[in-house]
ZAMARGU-4260 file (C-alpha; in steps of 0.2 Angstrom, whole numbers, plus 5000, padded with zeros to 4 digits):
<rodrens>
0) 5389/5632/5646 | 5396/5617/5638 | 5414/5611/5638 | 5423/5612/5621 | 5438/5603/5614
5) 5450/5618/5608 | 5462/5611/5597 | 5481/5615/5600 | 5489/5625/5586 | 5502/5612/5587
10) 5490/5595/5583 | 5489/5593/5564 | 5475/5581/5556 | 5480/5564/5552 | 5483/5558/5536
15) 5470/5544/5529 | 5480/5528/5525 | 5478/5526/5508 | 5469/5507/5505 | 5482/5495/5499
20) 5479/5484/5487 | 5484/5465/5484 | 5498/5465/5471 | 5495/5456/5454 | 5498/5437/5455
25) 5510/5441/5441 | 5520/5452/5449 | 5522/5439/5464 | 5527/5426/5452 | 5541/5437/5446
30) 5546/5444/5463 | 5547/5424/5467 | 5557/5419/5450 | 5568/5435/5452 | 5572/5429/5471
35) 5578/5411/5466 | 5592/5420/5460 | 5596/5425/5480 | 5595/5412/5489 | 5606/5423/5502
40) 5591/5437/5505 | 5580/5432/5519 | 5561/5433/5511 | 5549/5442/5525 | 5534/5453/5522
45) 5535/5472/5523 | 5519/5482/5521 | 5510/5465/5518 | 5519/5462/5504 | 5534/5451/5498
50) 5551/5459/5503 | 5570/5452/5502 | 5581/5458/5513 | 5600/5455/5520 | 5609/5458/5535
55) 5592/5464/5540 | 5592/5478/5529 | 5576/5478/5516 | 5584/5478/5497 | 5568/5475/5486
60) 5551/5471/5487 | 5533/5473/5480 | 5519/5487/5484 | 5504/5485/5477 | 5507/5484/5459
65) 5526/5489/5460 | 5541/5482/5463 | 5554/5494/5472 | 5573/5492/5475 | 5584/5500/5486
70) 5602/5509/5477 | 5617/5517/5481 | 5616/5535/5478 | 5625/5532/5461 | 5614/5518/5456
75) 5600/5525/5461 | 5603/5541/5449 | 5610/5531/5434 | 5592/5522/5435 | 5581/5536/5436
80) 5592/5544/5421 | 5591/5529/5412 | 5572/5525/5413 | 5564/5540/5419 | 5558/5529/5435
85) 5553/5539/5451 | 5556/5535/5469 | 5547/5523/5479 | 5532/5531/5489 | 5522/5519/5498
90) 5511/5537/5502 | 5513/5551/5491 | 5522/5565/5498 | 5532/5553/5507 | 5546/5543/5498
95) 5556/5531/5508 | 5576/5537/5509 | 5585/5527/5494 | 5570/5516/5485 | 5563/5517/5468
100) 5553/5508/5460 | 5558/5495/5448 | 5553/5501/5429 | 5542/5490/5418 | 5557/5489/5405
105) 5569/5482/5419 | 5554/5470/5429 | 5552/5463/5410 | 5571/5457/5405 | 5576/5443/5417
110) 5594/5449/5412 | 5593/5466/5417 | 5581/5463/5433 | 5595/5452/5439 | 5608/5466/5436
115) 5599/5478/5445 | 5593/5467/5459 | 5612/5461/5463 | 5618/5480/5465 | 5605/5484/5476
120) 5608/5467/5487 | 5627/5472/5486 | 5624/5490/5492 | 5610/5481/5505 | 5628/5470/5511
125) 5638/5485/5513 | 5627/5493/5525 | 5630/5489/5546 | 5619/5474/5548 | 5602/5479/5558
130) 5601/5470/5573 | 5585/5462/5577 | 5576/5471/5593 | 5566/5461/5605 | 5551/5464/5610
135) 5543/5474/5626 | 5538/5468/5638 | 5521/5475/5646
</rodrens>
């Protein structure tokens, strides 16, 4: 008889990574104008996509056709109050710990985008600074 794989009751099926795709040249051109106003973030890619960051700690970026920001729990409510905006879920079902996404009425006044982009880099500044690891050694 023919040995079978028997699955243990604790292995779950993966979850498919949804295909990403390439953010509008529109939104990297805002993401770029917005950023010239912060020349203090350090501009890496997270995900593939543009991302500004300080004292390591990732305070905005785009994701596919979104811009996200990270908030203080305060901000991060008046926000969502404000504009109805949802969290920021690069896979849905799993939203990452104190992003939303940036709303159409924000990304679209340079005044209020610059507002909002400040409070989260100032929130991003109060955090400890992450420490960048090296890498293994095989």
């Amino acid at each position: 008889m023919p040995s079978q794989k028997i699955k243990a009751k604790s292995e779950k099926p993966k979850r498919a990574m949804p295909a990403f795709t390439k953010a509008p040249e529109e939104m990297v051109s805002l993401f770029e104008r917005a950023m010239k106003d912060f020349p203090m973030a350090e501009m890496r890619k997270m995900f593939g996509y543009p991302a500004a960051f300080v004292n390591g700690n990732m305070f905005t970026g785009l994701f596919q056709e979104e811009m996200f920001l990270r908030l203080s729990d305060e901000d991060r409510a008046a926000i969502r109050k404000e504009y109805g905006t949802p969290l920021f879920e690069p896979m849905p079902g799993r939203p990452m710990r104190g992003y939303v996404l940036v709303p159409k009425y924000v990304r679209n006044s340079p005044k209020l985008l610059h507002m909002w982009l400040m409070k989260g880099m100032e929130y991003c500044k109060s955090l400890p600074a992450k420490v960048k690891r090296g890498r293994k050694s095989s």
